[in-house]
Rosetta silent file (secondary structure, phi, psi, omega in degrees, C-alpha in Angstrom):
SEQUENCE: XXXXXXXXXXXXXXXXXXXXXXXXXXXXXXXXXXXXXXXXXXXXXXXXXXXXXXXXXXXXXXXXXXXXXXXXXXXXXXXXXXXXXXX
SCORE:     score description
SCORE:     0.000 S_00000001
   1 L     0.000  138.500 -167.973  -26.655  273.336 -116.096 S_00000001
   2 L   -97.429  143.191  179.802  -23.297  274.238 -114.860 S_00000001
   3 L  -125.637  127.654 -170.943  -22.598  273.661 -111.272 S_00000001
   4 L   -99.813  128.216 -178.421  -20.240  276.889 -110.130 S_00000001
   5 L  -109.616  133.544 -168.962  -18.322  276.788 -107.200 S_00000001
   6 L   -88.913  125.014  166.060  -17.950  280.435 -105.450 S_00000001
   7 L    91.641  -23.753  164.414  -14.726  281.251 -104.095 S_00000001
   8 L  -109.090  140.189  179.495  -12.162  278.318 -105.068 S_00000001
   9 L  -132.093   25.302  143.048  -11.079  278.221 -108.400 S_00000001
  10 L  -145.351  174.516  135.596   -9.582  274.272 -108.194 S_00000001
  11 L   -25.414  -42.424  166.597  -10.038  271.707 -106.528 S_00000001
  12 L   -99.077  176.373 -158.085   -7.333  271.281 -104.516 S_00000001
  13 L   -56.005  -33.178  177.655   -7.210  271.106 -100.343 S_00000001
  14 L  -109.074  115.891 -162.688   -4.422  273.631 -100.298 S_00000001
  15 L   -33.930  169.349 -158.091   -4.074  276.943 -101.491 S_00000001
  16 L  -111.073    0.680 -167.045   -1.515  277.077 -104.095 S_00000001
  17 L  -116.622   20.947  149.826    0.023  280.246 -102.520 S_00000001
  18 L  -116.545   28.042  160.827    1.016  277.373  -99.006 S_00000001
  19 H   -87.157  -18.876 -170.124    3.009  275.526 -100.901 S_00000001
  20 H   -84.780  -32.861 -164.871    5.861  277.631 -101.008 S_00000001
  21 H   -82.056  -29.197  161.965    5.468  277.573  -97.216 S_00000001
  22 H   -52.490  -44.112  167.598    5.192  274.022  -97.024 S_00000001
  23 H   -62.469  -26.740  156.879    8.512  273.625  -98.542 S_00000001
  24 H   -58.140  -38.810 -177.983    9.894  275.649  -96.493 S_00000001
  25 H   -85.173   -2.507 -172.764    8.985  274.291  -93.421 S_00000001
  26 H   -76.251  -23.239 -177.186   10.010  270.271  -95.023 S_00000001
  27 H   -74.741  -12.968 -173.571   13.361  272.603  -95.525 S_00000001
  28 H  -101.905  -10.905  172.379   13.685  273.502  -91.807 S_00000001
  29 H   -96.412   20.467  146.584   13.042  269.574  -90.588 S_00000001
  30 H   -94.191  -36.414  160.122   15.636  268.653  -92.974 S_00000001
  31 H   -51.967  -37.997 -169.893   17.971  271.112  -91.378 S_00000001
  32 H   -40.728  -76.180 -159.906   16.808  269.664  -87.836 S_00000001
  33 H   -54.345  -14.181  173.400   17.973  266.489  -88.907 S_00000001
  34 H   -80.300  -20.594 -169.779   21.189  267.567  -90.493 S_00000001
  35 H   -86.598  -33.641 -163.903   22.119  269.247  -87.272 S_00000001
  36 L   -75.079  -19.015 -160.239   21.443  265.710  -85.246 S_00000001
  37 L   -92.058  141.117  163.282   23.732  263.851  -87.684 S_00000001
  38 L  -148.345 -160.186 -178.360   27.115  264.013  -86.784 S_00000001
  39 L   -83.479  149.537  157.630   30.686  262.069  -86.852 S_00000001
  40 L   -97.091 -153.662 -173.366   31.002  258.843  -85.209 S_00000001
  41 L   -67.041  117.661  177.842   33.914  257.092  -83.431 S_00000001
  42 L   -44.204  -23.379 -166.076   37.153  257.335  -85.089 S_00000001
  43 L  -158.877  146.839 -168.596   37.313  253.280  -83.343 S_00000001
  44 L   -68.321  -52.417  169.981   34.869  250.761  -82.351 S_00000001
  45 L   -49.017  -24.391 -179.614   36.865  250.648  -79.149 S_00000001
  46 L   -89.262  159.175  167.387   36.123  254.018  -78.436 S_00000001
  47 L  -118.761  157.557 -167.177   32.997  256.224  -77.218 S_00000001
  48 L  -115.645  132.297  161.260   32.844  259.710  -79.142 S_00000001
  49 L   -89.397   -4.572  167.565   31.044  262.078  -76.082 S_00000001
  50 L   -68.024   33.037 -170.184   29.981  264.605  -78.848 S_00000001
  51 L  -116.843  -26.496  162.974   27.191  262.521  -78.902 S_00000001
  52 L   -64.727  -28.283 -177.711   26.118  264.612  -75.711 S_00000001
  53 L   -19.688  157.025  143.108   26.409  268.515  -77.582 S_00000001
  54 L   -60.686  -43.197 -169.586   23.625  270.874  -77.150 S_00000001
  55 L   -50.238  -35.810 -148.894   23.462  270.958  -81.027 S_00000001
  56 L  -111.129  -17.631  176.255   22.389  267.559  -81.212 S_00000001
  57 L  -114.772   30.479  166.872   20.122  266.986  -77.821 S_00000001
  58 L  -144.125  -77.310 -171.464   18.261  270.684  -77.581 S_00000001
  59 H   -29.624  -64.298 -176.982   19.228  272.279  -80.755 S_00000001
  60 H   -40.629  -70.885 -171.573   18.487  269.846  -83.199 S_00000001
  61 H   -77.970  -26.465  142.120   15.030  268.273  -82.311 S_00000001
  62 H   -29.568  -63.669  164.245   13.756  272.307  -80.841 S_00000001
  63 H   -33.923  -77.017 -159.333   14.700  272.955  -85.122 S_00000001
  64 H   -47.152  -47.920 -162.076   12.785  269.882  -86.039 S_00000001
  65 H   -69.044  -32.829  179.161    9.373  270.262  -84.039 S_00000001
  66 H   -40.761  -53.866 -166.106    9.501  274.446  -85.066 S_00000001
  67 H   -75.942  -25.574  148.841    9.571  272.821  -88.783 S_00000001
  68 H   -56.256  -25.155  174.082    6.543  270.476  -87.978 S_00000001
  69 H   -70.146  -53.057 -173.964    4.950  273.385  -86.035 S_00000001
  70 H   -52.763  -59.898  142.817    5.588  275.763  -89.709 S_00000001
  71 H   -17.544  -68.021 -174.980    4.230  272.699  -91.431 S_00000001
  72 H   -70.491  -16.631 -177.024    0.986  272.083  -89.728 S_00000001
  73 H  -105.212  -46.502  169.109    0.239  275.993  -90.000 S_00000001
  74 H   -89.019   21.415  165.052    0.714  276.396  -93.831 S_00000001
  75 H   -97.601  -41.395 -170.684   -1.626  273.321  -94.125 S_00000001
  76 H   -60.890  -57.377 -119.042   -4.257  274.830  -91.646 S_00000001
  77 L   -88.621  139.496 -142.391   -3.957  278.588  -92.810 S_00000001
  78 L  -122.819  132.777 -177.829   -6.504  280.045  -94.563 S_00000001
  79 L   -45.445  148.306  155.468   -5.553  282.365  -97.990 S_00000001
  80 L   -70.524  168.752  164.804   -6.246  286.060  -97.154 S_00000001
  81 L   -40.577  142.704  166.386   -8.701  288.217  -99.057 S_00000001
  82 L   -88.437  131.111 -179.513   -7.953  289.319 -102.309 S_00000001
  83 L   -67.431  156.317 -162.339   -7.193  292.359 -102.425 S_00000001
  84 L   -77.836  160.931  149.923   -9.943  294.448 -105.147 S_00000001
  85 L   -76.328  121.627  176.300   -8.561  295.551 -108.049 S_00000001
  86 L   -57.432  147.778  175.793   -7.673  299.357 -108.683 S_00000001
  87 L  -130.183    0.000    0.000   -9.138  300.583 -111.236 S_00000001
């Protein structure tokens, strides 16, 4: 006796067609984080105030949680219907 499972056709938790999205959204938190990174102080002695930018205290982490939002949504999201085949 075989035991047939209806409707999945592996095992694993996540469809194989949210993976592409997952990568996408680990690609938009890696952007976040590139926009947070920036130069430091040309001198020890010095303070660099570019440390203040909007890129790095609204832009940046606003980027990051969108790619943790993008994340968390192609893990949840459920494959659509297949469409029938024409015949």
């Amino acid at each position: 006796m075989v035991n047939e499972r209806k409707g999945k056709d592996d095992g694993f938790p996540v469809p194989k067609d949210n993976y592409k999205k997952l990568l996408i959204g680990f690609g938009i938190i890696v952007i976040g984080f590139v926009l947070m990174m920036g130069a430091g102080a040309s001198s020890p002695d010095t303070f660099n105030y570019d440390i203040f930018s909007f890129r790095r205290i609204t832009l940046a982490p606003a980027v990051v949680l969108f790619g943790f939002g993008f994340v968390f949504w192609a893990i949840i999201r459920k494959p659509g219907k297949e469409k029938k085949k024409r015949e």
